[in-house]
C-alpha positions as CSV (number, residue, x, y, z in Angstrom):
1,X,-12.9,-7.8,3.5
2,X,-12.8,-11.4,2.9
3,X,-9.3,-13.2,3.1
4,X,-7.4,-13.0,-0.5
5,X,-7.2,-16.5,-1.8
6,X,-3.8,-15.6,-4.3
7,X,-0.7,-14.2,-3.9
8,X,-0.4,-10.2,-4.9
9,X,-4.7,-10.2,-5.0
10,X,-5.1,-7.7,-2.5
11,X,-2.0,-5.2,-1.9
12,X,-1.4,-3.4,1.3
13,X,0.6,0.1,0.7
14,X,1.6,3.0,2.5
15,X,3.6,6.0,2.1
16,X,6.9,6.4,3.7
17,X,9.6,8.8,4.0
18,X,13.2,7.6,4.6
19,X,15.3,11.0,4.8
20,X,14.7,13.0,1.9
21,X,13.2,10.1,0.0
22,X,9.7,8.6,-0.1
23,X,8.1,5.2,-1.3
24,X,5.9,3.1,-1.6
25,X,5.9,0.3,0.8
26,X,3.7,-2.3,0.1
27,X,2.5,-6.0,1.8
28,X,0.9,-8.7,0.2
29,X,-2.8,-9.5,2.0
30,X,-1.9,-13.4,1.5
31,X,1.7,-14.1,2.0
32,X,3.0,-10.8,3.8
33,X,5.5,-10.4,1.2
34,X,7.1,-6.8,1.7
35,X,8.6,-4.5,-0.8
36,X,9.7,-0.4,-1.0
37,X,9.7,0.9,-4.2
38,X,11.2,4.4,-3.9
39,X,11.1,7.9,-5.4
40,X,12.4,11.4,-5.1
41,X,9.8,13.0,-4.4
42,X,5.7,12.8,-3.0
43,X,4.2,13.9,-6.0
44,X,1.4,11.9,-7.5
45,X,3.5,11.7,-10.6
46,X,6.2,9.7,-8.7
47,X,3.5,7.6,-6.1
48,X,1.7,6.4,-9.2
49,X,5.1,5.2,-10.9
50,X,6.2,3.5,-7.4
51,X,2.8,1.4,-7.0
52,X,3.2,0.7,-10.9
53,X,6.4,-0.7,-10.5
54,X,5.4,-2.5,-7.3
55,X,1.9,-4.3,-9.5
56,X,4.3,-4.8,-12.4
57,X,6.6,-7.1,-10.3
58,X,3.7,-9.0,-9.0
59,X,2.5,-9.6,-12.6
60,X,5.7,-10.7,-13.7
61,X,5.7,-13.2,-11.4
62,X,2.4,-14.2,-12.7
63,X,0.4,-12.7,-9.9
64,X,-2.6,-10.4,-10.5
65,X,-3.5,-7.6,-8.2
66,X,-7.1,-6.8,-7.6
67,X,-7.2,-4.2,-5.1
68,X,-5.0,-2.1,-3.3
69,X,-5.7,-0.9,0.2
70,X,-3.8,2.2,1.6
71,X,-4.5,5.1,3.5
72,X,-7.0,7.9,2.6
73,X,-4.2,10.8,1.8
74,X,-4.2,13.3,-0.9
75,X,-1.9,12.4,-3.2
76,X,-3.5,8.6,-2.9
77,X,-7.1,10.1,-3.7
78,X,-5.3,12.1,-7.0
79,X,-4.1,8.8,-8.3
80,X,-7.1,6.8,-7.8
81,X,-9.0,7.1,-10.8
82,X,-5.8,6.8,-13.3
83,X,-5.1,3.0,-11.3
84,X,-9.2,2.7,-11.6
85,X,-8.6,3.6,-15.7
86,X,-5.7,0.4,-15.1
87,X,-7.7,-1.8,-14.3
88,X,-6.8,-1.6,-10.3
89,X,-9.1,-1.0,-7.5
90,X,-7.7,1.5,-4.7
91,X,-9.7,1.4,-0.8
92,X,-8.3,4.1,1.1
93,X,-9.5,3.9,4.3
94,X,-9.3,6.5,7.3
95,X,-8.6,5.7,10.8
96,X,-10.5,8.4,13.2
97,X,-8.3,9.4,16.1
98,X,-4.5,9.9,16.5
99,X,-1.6,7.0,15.9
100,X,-1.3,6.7,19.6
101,X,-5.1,6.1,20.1
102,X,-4.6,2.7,17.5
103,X,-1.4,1.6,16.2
104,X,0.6,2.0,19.6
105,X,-2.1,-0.1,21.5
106,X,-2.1,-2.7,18.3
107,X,1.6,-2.9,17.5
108,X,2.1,-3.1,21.9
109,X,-0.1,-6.2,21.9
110,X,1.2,-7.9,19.0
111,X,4.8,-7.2,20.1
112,X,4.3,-8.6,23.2
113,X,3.0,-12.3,21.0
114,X,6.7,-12.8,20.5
């Protein structure tokens, strides 16, 4: 990837569960502006209208989003062709290993920066 050169051009999101809710959480690739937008349920129903609401606060600001990077889960892949109908690009990527292999080691090290 090259480095976004606007605010809300490239979108990073993830799923996340907070007791019995989940969300979208979402971090802008420029200014590492963070949002949740939440929702009852994981259904890709209630993930699409999350990551809508998320892109329409952006564009109200007058910010366009470009691409959105997340995750390669299922109920990502099942909404990926209605953003693509949008007009938004979804990368889901896959990390190979487990959480401790990568993010422990990652977060440790950049922890340890402040």
């Amino acid at each position: 990837f090259t480095q976004p050169t606007a605010i809300g051009e490239r979108l990073y999101i993830d799923i996340i569960q907070r007791g019995n809710q989940y969300g979208v959480g979402s971090v802008d690739g420029l200014s590492s502006y963070f949002m949740i937008q939440y929702s009852k349920r994981k259904t890709a129903s209630d993930i699409l209208h999350s990551i809508v609401t998320t892109i329409n606060t952006y564009t109200t600001q007058s910010h366009n989003v470009n691409l959105i990077v997340a995750d390669d889960e299922p109920v990502l892949q099942a909404i990926r062709t209605e953003l693509l109908a949008r007009g938004y690009q979804m990368g889901l990527l896959t990390i190979f290993g487990s959480y401790s292999d990568y993010c422990v080691p990652f977060i440790s090290h950049h922890n340890s920066d402040y």
